[in-house]
CHARMM internal coordinates of N, CA and C (Angstrom, degrees):
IC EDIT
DIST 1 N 1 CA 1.4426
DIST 1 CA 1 C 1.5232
ANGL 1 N 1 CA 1 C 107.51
DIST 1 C 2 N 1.4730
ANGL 1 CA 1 C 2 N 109.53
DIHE 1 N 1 CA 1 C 2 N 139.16
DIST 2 N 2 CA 1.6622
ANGL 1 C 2 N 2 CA 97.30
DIHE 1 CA 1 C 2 N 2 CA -172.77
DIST 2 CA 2 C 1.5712
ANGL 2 N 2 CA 2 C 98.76
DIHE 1 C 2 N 2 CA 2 C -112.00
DIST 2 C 3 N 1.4091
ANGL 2 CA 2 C 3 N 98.55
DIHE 2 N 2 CA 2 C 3 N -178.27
DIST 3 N 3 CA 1.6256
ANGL 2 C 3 N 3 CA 107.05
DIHE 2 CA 2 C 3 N 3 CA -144.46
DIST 3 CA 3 C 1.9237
ANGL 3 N 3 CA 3 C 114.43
DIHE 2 C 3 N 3 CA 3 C -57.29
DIST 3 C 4 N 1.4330
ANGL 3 CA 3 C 4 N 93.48
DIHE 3 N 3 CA 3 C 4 N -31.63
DIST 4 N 4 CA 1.4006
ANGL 3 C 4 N 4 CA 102.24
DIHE 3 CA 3 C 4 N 4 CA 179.10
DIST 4 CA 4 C 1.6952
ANGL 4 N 4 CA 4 C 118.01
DIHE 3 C 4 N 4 CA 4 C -79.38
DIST 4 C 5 N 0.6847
ANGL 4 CA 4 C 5 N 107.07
DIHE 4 N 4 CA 4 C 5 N -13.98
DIST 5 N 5 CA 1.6320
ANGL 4 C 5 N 5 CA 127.20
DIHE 4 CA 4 C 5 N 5 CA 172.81
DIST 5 CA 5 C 2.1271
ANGL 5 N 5 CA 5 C 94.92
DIHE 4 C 5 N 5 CA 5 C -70.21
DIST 5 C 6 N 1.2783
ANGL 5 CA 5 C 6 N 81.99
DIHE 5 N 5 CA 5 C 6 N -76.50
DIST 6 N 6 CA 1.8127
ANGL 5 C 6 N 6 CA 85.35
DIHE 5 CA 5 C 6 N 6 CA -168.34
DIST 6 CA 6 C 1.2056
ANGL 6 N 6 CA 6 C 102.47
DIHE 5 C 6 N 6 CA 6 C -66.18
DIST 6 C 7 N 1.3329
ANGL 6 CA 6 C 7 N 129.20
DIHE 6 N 6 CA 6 C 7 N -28.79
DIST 7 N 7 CA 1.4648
ANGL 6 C 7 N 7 CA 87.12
DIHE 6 CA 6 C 7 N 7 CA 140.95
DIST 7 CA 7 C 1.3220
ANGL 7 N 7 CA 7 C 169.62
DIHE 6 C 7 N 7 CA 7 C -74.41
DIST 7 C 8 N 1.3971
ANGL 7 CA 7 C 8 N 95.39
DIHE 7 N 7 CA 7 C 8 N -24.42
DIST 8 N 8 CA 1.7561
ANGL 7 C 8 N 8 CA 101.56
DIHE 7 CA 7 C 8 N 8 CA 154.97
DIST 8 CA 8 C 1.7114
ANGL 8 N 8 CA 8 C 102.02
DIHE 7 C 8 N 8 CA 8 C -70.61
DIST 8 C 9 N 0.7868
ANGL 8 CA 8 C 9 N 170.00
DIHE 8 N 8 CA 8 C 9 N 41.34
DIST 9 N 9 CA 1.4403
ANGL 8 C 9 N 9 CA 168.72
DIHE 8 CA 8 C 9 N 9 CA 52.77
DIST 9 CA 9 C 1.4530
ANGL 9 N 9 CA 9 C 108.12
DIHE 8 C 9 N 9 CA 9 C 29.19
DIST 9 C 10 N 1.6091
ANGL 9 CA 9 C 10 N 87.02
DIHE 9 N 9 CA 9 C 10 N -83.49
DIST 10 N 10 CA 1.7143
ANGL 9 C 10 N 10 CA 130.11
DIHE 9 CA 9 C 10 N 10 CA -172.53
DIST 10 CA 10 C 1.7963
ANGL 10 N 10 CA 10 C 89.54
DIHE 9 C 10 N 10 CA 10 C -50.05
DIST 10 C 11 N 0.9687
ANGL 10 CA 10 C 11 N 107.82
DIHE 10 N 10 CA 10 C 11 N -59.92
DIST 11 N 11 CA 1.9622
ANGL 10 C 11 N 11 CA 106.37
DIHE 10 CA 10 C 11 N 11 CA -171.76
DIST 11 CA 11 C 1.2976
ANGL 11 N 11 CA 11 C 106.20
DIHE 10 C 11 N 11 CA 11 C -64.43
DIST 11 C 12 N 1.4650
ANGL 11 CA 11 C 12 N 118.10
DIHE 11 N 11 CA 11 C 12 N -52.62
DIST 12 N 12 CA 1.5682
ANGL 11 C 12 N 12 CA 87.81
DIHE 11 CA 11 C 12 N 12 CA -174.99
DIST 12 CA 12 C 1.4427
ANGL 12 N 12 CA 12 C 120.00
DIHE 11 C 12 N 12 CA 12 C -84.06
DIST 12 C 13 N 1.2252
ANGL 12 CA 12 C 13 N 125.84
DIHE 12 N 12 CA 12 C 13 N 2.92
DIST 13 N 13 CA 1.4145
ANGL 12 C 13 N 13 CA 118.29
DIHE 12 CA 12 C 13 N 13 CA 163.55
DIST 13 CA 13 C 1.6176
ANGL 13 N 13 CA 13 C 116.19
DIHE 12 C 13 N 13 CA 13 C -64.12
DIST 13 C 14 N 1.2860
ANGL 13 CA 13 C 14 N 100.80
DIHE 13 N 13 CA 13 C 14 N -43.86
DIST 14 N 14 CA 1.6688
ANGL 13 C 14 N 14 CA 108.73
DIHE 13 CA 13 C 14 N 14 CA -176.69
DIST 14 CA 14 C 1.1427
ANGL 14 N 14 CA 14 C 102.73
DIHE 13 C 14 N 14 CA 14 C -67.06
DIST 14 C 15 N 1.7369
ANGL 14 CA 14 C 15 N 129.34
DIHE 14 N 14 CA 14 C 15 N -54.57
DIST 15 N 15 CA 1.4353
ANGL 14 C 15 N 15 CA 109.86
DIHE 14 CA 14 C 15 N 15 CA -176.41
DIST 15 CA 15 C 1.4148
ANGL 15 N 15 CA 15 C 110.77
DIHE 14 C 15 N 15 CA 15 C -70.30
DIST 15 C 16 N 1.4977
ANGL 15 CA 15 C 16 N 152.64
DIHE 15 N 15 CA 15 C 16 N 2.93
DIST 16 N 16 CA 1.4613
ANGL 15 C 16 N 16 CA 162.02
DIHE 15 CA 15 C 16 N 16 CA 149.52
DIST 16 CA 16 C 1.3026
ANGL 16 N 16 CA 16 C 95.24
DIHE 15 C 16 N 16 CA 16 C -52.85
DIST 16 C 17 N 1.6986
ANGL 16 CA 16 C 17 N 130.49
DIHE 16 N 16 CA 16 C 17 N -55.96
DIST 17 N 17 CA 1.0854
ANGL 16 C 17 N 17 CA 109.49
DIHE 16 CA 16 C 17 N 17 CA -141.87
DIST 17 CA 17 C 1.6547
ANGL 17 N 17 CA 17 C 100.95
DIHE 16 C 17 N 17 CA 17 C -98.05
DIST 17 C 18 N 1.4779
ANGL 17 CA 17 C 18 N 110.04
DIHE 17 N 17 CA 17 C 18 N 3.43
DIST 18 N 18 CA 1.5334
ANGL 17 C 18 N 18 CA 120.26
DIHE 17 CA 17 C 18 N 18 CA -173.79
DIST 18 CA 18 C 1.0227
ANGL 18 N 18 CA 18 C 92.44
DIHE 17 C 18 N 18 CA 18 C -82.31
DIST 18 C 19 N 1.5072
ANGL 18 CA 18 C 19 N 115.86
DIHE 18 N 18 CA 18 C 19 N -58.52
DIST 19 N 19 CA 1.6460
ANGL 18 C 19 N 19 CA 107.37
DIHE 18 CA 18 C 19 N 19 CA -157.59
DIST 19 CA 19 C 1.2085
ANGL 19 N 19 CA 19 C 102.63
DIHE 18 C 19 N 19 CA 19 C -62.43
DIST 19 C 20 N 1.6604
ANGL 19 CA 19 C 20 N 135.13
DIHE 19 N 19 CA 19 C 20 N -27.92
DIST 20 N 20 CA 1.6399
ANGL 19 C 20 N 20 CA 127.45
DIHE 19 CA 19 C 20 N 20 CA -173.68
DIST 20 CA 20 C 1.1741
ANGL 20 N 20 CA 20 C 103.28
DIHE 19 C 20 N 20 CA 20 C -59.18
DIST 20 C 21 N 1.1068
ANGL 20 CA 20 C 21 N 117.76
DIHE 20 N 20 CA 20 C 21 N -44.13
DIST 21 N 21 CA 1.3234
ANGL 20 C 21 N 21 CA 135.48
DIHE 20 CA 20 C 21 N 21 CA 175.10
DIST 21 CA 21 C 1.9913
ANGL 21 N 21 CA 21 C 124.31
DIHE 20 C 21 N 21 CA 21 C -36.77
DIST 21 C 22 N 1.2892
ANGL 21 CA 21 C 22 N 101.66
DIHE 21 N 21 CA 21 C 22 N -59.80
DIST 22 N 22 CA 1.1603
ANGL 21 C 22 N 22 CA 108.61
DIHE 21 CA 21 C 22 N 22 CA 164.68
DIST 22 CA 22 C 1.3455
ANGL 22 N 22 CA 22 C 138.96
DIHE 21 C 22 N 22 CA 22 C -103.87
DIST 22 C 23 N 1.4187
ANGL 22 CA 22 C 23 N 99.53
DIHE 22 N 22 CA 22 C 23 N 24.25
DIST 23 N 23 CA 1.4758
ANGL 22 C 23 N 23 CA 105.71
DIHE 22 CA 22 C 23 N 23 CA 167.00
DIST 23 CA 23 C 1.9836
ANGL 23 N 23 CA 23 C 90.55
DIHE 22 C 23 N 23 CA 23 C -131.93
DIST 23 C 24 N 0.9767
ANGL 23 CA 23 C 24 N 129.85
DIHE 23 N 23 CA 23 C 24 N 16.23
DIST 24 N 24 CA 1.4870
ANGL 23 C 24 N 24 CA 124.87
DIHE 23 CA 23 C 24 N 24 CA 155.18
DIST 24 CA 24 C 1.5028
ANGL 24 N 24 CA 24 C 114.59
DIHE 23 C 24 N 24 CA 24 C 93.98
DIST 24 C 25 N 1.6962
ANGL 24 CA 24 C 25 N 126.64
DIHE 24 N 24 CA 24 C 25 N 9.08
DIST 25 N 25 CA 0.7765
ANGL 24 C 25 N 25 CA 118.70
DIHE 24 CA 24 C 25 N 25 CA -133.78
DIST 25 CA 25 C 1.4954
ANGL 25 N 25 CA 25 C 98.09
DIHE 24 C 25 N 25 CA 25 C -110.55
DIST 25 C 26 N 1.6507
ANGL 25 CA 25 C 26 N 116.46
DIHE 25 N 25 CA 25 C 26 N 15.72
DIST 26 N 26 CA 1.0321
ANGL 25 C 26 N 26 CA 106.67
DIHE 25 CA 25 C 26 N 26 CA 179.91
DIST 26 CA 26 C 1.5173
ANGL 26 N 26 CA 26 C 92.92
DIHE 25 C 26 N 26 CA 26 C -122.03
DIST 26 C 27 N 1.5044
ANGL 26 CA 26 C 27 N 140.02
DIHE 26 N 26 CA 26 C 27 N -27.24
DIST 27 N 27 CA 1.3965
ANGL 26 C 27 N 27 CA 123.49
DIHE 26 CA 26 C 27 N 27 CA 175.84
DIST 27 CA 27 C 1.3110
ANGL 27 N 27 CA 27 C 123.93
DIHE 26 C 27 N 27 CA 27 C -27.52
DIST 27 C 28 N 1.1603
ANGL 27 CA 27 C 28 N 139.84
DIHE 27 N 27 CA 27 C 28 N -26.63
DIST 28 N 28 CA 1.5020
ANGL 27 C 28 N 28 CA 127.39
DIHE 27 CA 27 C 28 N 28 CA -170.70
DIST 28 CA 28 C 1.5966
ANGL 28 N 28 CA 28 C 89.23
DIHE 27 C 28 N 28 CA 28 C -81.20
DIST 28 C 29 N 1.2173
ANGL 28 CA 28 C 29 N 104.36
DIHE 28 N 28 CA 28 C 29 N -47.38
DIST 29 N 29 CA 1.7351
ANGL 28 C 29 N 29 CA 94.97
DIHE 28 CA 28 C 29 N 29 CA -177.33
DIST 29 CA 29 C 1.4510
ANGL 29 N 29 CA 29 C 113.24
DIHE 28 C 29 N 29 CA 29 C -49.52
DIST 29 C 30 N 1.3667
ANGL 29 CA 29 C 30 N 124.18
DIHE 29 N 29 CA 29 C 30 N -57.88
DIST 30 N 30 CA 1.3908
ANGL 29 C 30 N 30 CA 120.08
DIHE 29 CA 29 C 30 N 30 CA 169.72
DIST 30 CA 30 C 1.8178
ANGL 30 N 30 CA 30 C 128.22
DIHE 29 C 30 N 30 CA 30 C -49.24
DIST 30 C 31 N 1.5152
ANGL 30 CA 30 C 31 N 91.02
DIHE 30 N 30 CA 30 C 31 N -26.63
DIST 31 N 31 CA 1.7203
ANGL 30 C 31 N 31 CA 96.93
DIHE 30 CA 30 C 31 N 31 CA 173.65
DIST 31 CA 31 C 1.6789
ANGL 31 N 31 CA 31 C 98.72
DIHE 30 C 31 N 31 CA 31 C -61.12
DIST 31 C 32 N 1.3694
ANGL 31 CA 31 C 32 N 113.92
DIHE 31 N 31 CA 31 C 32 N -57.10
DIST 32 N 32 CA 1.0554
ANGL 31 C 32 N 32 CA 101.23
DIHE 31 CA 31 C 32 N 32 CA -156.72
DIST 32 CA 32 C 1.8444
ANGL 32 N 32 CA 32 C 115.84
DIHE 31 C 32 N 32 CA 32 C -92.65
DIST 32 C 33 N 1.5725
ANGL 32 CA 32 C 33 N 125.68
DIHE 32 N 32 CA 32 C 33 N 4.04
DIST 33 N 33 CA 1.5060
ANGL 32 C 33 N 33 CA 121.35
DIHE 32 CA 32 C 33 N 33 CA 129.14
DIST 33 CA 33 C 1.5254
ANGL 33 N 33 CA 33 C 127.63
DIHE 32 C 33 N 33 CA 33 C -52.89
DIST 33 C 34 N 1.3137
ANGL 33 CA 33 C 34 N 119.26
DIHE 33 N 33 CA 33 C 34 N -21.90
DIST 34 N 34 CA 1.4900
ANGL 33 C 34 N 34 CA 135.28
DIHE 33 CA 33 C 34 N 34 CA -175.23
DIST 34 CA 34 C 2.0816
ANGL 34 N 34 CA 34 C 93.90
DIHE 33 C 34 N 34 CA 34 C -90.50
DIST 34 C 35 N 0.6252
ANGL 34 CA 34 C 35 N 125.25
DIHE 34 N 34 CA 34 C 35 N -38.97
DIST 35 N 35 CA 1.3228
ANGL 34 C 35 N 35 CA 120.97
DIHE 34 CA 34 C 35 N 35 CA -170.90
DIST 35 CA 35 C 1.7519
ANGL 35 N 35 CA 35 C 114.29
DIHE 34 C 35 N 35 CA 35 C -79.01
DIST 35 C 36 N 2.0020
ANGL 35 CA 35 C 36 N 97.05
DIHE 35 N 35 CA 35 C 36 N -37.41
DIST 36 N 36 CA 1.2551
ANGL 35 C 36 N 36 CA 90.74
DIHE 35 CA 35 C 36 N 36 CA -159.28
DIST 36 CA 36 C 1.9854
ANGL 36 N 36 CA 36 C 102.44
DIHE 35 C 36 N 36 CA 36 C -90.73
DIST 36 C 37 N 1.0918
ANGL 36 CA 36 C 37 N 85.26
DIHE 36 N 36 CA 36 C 37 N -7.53
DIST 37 N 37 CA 1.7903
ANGL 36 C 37 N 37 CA 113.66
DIHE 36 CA 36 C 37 N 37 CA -174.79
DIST 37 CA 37 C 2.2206
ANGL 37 N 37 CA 37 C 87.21
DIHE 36 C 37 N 37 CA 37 C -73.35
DIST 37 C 38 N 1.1524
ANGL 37 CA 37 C 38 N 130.84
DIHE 37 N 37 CA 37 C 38 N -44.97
DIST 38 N 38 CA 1.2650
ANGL 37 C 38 N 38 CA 103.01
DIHE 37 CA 37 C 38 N 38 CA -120.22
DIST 38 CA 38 C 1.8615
ANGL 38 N 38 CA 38 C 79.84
DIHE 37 C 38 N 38 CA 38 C -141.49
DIST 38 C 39 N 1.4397
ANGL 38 CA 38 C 39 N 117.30
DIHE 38 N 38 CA 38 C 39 N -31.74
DIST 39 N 39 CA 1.2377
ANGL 38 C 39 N 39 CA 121.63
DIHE 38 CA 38 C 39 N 39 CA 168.06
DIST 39 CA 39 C 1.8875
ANGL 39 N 39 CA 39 C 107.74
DIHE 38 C 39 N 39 CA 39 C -121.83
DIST 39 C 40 N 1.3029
ANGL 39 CA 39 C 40 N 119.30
DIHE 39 N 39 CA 39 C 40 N 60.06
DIST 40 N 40 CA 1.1172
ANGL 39 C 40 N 40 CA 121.92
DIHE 39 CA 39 C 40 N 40 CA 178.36
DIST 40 CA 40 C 1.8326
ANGL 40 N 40 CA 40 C 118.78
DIHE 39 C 40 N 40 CA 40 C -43.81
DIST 40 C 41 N 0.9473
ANGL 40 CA 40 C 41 N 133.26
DIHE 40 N 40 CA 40 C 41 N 166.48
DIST 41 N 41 CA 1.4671
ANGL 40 C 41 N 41 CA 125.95
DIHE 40 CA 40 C 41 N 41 CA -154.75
DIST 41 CA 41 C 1.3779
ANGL 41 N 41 CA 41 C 129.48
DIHE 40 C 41 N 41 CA 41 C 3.83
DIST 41 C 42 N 1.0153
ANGL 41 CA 41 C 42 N 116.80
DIHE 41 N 41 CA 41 C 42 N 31.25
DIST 42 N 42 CA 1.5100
ANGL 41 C 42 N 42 CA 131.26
DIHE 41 CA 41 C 42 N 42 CA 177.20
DIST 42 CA 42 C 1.9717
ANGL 42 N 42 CA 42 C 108.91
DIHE 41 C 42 N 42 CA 42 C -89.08
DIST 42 C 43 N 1.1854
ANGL 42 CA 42 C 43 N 115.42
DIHE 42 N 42 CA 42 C 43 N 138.98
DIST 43 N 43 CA 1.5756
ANGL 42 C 43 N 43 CA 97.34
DIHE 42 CA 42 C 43 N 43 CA -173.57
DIST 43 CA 43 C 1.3311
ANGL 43 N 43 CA 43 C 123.16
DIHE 42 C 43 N 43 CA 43 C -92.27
DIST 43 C 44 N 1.0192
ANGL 43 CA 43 C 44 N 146.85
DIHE 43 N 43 CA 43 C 44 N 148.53
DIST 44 N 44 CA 1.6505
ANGL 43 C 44 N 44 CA 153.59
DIHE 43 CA 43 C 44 N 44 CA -122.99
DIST 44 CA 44 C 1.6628
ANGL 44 N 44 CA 44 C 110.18
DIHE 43 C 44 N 44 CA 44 C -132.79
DIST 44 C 45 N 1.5658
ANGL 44 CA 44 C 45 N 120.48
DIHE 44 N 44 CA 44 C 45 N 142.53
DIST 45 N 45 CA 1.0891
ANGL 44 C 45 N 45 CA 81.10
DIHE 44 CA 44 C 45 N 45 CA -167.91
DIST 45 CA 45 C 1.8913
ANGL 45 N 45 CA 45 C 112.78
DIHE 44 C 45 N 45 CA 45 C -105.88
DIST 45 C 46 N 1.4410
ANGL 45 CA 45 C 46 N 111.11
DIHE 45 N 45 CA 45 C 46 N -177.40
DIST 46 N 46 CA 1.4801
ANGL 45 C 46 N 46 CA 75.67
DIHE 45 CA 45 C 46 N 46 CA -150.64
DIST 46 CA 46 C 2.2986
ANGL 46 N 46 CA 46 C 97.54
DIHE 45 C 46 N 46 CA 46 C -80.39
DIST 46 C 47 N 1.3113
ANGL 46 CA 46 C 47 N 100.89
DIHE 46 N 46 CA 46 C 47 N -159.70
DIST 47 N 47 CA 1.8601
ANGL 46 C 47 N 47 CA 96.69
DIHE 46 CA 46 C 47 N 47 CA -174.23
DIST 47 CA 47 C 1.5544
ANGL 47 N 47 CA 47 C 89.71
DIHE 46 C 47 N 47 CA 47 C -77.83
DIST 47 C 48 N 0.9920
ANGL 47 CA 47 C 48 N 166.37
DIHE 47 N 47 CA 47 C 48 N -22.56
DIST 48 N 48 CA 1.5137
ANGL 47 C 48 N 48 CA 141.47
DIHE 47 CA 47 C 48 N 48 CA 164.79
DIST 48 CA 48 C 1.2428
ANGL 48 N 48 CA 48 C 107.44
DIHE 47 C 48 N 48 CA 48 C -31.76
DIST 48 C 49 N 1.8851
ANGL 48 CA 48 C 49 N 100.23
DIHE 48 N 48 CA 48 C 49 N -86.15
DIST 49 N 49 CA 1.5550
ANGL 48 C 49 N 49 CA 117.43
DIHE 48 CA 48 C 49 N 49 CA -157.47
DIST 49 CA 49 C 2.0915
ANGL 49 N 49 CA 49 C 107.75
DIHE 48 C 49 N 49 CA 49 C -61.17
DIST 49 C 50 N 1.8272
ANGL 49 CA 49 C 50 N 103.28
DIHE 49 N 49 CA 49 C 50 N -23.06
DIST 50 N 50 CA 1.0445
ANGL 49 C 50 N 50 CA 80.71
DIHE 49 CA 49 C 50 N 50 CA 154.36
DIST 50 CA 50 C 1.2285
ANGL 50 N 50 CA 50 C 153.90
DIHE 49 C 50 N 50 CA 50 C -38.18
DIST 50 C 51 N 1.2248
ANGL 50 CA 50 C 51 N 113.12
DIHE 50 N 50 CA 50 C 51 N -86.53
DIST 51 N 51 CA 1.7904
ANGL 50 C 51 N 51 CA 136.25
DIHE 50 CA 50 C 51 N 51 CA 144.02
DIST 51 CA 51 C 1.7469
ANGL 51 N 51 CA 51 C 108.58
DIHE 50 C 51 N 51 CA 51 C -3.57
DIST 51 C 52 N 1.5211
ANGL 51 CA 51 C 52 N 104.26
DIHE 51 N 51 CA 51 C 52 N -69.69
DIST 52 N 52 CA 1.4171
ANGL 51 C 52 N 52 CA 84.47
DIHE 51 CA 51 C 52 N 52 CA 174.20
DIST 52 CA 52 C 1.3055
ANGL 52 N 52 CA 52 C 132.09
DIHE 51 C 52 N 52 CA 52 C -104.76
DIST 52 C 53 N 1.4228
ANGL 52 CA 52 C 53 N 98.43
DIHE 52 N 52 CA 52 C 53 N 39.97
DIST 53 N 53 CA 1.6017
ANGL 52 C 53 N 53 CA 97.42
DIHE 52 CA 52 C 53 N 53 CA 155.83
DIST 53 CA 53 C 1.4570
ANGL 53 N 53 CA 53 C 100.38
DIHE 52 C 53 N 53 CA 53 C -100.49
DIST 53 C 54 N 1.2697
ANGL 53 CA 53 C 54 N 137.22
DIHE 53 N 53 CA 53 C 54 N -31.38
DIST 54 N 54 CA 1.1805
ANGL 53 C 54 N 54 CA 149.65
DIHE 53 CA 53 C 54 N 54 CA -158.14
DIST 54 CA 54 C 1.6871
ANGL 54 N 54 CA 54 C 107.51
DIHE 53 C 54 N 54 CA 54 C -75.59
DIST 54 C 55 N 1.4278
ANGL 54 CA 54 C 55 N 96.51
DIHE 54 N 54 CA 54 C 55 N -39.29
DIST 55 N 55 CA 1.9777
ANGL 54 C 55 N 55 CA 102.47
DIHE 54 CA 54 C 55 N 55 CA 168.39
DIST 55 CA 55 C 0.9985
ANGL 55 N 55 CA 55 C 122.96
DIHE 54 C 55 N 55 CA 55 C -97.88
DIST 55 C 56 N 1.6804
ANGL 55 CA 55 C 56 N 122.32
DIHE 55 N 55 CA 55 C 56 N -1.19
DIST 56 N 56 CA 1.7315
ANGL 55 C 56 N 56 CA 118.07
DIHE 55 CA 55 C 56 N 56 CA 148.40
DIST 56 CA 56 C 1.3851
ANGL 56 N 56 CA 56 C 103.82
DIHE 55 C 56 N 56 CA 56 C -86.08
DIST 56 C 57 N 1.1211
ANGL 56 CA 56 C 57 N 131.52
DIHE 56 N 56 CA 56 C 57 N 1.27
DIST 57 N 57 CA 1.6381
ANGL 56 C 57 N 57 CA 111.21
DIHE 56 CA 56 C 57 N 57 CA -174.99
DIST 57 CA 57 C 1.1781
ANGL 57 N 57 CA 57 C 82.43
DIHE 56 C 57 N 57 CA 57 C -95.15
DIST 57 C 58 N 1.2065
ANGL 57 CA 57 C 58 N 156.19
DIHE 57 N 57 CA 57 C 58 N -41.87
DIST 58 N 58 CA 1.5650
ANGL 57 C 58 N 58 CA 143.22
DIHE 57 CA 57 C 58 N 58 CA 170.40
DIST 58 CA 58 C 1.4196
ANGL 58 N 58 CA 58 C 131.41
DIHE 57 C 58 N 58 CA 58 C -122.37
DIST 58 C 59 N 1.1187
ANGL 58 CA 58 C 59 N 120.64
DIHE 58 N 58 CA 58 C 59 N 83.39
DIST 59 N 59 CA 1.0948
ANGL 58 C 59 N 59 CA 147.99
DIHE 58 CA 58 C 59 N 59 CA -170.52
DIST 59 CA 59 C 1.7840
ANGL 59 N 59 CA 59 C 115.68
DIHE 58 C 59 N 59 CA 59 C -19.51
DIST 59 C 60 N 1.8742
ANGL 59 CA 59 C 60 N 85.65
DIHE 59 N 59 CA 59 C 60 N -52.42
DIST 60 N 60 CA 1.8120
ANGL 59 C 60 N 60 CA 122.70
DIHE 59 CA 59 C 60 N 60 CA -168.62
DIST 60 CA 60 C 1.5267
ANGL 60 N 60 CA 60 C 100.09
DIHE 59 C 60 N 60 CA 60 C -58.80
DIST 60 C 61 N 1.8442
ANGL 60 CA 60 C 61 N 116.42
DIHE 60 N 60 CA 60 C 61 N -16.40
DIST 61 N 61 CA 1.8759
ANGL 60 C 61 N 61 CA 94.45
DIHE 60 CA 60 C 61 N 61 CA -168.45
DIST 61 CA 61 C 1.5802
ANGL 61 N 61 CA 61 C 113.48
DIHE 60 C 61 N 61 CA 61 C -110.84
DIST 61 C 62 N 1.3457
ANGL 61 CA 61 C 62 N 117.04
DIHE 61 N 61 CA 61 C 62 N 24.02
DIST 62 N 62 CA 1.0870
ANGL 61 C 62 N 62 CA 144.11
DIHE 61 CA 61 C 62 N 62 CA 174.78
DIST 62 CA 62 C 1.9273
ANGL 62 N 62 CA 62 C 118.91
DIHE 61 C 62 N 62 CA 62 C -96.64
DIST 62 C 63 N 1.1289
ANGL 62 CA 62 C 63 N 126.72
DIHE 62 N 62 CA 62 C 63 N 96.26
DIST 63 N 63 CA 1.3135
ANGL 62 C 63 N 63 CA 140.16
DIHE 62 CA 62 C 63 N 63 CA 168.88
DIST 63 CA 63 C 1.4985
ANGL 63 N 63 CA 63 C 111.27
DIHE 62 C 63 N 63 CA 63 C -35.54
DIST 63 C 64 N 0.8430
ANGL 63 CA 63 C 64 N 135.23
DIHE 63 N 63 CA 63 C 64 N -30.56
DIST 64 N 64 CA 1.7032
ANGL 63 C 64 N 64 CA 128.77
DIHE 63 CA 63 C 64 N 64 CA -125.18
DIST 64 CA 64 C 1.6563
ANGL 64 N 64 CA 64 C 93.53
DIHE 63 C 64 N 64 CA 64 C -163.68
END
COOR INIT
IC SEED 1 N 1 CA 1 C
IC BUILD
């Protein structure tokens, strides 16, 4: 791959990983590096009950 190539590579991964970023779409992933990092064999919960534990703990970030 030549240089201008990897770099558009390099860009659209970063802008992929921004937008996950600001539309939320990678926190469960981080919940569950944070869990397995910090409560190792402990069980996790799955991305449903995530989510809505995450929008009863704050009511305010919910539209609708």
């Amino acid at each position: 791959m030549g240089r201008p190539a990897g770099t558009l590579v390099r860009v659209v991964r970063h802008v992929r990983w921004y937008w996950a970023s600001l539309l939320g779409d990678n926190h469960y992933h981080r919940y569950l590096e944070y869990r397995r990092r910090a409560h190792p064999g402990e069980p996790v919960l799955s991305e449903r009950d995530y989510w809505r534990r995450r929008h009863d703990a704050d009511p305010g970030a919910r539209c609708c």
